[in-house]
TORKOL-4160 file (C-alpha; in steps of 0.2 Angstrom, whole numbers, padded with zeros to 4 digits, m for minus):
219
<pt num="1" X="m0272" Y="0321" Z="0084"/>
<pt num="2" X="m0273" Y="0311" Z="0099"/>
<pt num="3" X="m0260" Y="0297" Z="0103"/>
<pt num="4" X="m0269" Y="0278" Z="0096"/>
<pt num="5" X="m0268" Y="0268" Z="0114"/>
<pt num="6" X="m0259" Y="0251" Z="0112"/>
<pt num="7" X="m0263" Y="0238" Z="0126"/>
<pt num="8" X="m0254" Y="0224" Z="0129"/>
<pt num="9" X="m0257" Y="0206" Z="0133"/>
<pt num="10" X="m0247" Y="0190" Z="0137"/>
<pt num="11" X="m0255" Y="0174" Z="0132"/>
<pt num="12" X="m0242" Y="0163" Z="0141"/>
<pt num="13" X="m0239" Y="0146" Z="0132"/>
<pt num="14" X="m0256" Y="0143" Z="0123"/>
<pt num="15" X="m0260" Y="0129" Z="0109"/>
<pt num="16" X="m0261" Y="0139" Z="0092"/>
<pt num="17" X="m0280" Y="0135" Z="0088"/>
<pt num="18" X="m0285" Y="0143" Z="0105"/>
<pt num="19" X="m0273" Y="0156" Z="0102"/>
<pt num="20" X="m0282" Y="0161" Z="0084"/>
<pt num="21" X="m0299" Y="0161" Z="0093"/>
<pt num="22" X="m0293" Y="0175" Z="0105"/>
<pt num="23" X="m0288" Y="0186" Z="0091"/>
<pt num="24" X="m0302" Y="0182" Z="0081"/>
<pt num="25" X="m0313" Y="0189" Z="0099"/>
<pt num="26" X="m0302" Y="0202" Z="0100"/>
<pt num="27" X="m0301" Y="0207" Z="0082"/>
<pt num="28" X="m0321" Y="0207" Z="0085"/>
<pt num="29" X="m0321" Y="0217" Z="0099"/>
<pt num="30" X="m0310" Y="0230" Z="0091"/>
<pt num="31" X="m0319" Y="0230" Z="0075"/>
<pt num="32" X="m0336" Y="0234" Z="0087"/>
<pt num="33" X="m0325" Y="0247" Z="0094"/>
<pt num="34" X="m0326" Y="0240" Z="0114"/>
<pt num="35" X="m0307" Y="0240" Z="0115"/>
<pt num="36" X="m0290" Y="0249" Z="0112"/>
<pt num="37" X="m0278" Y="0240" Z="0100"/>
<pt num="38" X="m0271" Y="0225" Z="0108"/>
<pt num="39" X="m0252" Y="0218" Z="0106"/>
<pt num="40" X="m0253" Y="0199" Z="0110"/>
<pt num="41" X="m0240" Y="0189" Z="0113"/>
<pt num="42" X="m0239" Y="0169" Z="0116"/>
<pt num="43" X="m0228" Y="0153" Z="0114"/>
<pt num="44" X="m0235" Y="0140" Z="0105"/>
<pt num="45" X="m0233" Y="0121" Z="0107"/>
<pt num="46" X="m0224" Y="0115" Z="0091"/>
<pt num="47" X="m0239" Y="0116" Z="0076"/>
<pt num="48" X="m0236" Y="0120" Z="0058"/>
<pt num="49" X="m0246" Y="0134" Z="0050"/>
<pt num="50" X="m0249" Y="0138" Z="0032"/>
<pt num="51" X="m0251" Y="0151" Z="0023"/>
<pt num="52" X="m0264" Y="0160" Z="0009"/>
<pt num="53" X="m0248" Y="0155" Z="m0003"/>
<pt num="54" X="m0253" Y="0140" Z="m0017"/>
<pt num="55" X="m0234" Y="0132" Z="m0014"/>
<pt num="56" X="m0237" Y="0131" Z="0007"/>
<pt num="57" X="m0245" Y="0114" Z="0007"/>
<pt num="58" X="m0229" Y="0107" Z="m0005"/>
<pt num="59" X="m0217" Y="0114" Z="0009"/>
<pt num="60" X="m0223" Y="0102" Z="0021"/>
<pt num="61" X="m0209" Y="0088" Z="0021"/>
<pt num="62" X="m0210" Y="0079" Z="0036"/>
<pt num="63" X="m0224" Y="0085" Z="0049"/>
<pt num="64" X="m0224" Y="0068" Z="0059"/>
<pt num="65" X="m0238" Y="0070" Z="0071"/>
<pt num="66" X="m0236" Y="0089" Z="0074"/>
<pt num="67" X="m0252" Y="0099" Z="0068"/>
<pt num="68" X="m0255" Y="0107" Z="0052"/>
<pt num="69" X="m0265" Y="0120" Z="0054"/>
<pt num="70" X="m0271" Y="0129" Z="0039"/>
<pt num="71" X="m0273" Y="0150" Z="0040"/>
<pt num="72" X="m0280" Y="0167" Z="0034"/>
<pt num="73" X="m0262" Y="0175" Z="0032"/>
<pt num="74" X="m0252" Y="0178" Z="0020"/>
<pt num="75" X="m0235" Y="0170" Z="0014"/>
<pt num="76" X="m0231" Y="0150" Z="0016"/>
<pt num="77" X="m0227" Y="0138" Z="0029"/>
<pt num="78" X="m0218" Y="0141" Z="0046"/>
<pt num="79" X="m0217" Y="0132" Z="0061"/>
<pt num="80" X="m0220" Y="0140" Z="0078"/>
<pt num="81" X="m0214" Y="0133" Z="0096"/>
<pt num="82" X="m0205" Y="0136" Z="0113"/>
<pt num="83" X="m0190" Y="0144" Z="0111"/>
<pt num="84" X="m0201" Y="0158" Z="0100"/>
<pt num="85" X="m0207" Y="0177" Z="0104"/>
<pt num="86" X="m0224" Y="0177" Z="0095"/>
<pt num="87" X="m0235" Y="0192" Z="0094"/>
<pt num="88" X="m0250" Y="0198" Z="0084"/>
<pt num="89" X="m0255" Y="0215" Z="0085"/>
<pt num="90" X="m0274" Y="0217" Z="0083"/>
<pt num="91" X="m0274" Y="0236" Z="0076"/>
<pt num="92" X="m0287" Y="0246" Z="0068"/>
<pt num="93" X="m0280" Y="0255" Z="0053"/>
<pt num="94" X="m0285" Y="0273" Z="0049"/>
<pt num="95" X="m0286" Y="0275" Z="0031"/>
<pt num="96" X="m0271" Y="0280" Z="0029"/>
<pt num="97" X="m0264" Y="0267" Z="0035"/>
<pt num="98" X="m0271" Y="0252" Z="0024"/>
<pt num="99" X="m0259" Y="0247" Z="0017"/>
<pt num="100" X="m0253" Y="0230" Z="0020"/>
<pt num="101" X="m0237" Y="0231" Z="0014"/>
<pt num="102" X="m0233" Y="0244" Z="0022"/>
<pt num="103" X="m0241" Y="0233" Z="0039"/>
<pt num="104" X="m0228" Y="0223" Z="0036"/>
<pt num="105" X="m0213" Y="0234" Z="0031"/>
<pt num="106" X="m0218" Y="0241" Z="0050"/>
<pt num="107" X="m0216" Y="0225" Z="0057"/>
<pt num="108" X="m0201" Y="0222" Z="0050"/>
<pt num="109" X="m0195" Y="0238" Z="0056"/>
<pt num="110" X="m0201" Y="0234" Z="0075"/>
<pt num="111" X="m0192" Y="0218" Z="0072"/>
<pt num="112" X="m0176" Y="0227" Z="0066"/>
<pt num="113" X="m0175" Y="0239" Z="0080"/>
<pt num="114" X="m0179" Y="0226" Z="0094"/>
<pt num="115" X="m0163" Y="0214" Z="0087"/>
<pt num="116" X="m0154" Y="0229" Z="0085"/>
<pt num="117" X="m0155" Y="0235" Z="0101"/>
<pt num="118" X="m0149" Y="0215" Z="0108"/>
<pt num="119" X="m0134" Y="0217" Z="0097"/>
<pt num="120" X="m0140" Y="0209" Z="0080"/>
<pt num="121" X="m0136" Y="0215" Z="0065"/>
<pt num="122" X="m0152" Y="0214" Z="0059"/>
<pt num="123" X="m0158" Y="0218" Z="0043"/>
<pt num="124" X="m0172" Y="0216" Z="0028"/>
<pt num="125" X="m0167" Y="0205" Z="0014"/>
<pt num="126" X="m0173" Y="0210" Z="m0004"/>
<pt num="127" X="m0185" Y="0200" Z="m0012"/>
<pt num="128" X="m0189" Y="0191" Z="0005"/>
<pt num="129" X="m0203" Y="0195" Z="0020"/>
<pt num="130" X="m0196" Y="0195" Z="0039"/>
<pt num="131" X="m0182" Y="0200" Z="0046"/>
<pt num="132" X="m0161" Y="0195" Z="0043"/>
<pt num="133" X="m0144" Y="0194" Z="0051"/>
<pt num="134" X="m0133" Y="0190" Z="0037"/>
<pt num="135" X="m0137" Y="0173" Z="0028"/>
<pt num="136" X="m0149" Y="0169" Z="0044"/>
<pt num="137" X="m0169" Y="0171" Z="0045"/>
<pt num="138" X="m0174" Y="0174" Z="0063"/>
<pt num="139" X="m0190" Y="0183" Z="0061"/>
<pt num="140" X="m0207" Y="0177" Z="0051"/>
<pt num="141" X="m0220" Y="0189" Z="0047"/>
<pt num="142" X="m0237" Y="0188" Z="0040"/>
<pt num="143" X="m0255" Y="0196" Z="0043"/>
<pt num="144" X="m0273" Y="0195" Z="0036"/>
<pt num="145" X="m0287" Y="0208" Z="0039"/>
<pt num="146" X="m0305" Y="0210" Z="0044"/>
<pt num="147" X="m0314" Y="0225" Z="0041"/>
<pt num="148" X="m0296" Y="0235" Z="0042"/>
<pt num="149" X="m0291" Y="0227" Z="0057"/>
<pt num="150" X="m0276" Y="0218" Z="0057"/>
<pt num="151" X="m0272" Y="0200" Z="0065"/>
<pt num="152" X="m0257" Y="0184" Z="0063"/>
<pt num="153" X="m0239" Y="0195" Z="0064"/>
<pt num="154" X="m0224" Y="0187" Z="0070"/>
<pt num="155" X="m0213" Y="0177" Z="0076"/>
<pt num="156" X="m0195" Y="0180" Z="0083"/>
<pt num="157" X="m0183" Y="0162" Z="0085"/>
<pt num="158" X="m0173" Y="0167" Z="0103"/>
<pt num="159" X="m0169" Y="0151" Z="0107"/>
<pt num="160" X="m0178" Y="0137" Z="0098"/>
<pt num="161" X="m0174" Y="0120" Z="0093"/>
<pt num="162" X="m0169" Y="0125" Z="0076"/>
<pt num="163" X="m0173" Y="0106" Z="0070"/>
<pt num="164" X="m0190" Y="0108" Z="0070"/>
<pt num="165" X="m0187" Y="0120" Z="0054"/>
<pt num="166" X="m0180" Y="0103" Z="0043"/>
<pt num="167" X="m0197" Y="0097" Z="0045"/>
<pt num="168" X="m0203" Y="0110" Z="0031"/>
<pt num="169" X="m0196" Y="0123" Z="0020"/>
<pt num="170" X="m0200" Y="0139" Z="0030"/>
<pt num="171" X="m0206" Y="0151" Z="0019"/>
<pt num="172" X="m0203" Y="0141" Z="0003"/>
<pt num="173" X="m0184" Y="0140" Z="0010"/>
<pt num="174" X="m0170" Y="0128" Z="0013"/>
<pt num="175" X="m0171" Y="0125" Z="0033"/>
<pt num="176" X="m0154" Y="0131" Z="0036"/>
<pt num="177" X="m0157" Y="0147" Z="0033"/>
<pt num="178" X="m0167" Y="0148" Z="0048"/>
<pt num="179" X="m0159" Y="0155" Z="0063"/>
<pt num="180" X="m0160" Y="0164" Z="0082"/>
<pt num="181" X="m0152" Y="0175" Z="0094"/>
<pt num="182" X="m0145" Y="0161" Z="0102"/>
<pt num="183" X="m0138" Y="0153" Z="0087"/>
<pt num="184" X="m0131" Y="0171" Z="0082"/>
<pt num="185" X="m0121" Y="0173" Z="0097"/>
<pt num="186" X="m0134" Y="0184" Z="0109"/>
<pt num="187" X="m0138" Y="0180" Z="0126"/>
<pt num="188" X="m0157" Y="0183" Z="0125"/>
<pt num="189" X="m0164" Y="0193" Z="0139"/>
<pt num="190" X="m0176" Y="0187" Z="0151"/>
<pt num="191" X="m0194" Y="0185" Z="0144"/>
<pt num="192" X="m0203" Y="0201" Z="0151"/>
<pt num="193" X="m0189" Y="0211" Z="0147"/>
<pt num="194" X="m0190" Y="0206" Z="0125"/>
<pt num="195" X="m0207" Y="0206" Z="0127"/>
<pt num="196" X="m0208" Y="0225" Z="0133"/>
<pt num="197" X="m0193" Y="0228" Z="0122"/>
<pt num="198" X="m0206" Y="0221" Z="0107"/>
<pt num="199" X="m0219" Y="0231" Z="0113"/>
<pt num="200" X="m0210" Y="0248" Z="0113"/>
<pt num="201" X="m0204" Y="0245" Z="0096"/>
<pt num="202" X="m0221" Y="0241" Z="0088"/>
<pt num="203" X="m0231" Y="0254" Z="0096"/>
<pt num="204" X="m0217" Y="0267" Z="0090"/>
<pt num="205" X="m0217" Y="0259" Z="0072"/>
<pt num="206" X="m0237" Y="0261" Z="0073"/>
<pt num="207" X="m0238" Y="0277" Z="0078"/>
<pt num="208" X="m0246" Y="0271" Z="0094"/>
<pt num="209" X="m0242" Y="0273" Z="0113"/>
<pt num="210" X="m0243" Y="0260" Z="0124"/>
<pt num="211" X="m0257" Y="0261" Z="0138"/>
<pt num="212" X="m0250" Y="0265" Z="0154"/>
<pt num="213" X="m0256" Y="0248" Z="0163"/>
<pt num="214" X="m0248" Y="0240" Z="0149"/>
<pt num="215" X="m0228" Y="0243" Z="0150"/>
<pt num="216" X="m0222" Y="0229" Z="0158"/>
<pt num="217" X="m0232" Y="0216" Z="0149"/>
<pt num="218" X="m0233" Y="0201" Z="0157"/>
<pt num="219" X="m0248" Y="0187" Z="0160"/>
């Protein structure tokens, strides 16, 4: 079988409802079969999403003036900001692959091995989506589908102003369980360098293989 290409985009620093139209036009243009599958990744400007999850509107303590933007995916309420790796991978799933528990266990996988190789020792936690390093959450994951094509994924904290998280309770959470690399000891690397780190990972939990134009992601 031949290897599923993976391209690879950087959004740059991008307000979240622009940010969900381009993977809504992307997730159009794959579904039309015009492009490969398509890794993005972006920064937010501080915005709170919520999920498909009944409880995600209840977790919303203190939004202040921040947006509260309501979304397809699964799972409850996070926030998103600078100091966060945020990437949504726009994949069309064979049919063996439609599973979307299993999307996400790969994502957490991706995730696993990308802190893994920074130093972190990053785990799952039963019961509980995203990825851990002992009592602290640093990675949020959720997805939604159209016509098998995947779109949202996740966010990785590196070095965000962890106050933000008091605002709500993340994933139905207390705040404090909230964490980042910075806050667990790792110096980060540079930008380009996670996001290529993120990339290789995803393509290899996926199955796919990253396009060669694409291997140093970068805007």
């Amino acid at each position: 079988m031949a290897p599923v290409p993976l391209s690879v985009r950087d959004l740059g620093l991008l307000d979240y409802a622009r940010a969900l139209e381009v993977q809504r036009e992307v997730v159009a243009a794959r579904r039309r079969g015009e492009i490969e599958d398509t890794l993005l990744f972006v920064e937010h400007p501080p915005v709170f999403t919520l999920g498909r999850r009944r409880s995600a509107r209840y977790n919303v303590v203190a939004p202040g003036d921040t947006p509260v933007i309501e979304v397809s995916r699964g799972g409850d309420v996070t926030w998103h900001g600078p100091g966060q790796l945020v990437g949504y991978p726009i994949l069309a799933l064979a049919p063996a692959e439609r599973d979307l528990h299993e999307v996400l266990r790969r994502l957490e996988a991706a995730l696993i091995d990308v802190l893994q190789r920074c130093g972190l020792p990053a785990a799952r936690r039963p019961g509980f989506t995203g990825v851990w390093c002992g009592a602290r959450k640093l990675v949020s994951v959720g997805i939604a589908v159209e016509g098998w094509v995947t779109f949202h994924g996740f966010a990785l904290n590196v070095d965000p102003d962890l106050s933000w998280f008091a605002r709500i309770n993340p994933c139905g959470l207390d705040a404090s369980v909230m964490g980042s690399m910075r806050s667990e000891g790792v110096v980060p690397p540079e930008p380009a360098a996670l996001r290529l780190l993120a990339a290789r990972a995803i393509a290899a939990a996926f199955d796919r293989t990253l396009s060669p134009d694409t291997t140093t992601p970068g805007p």
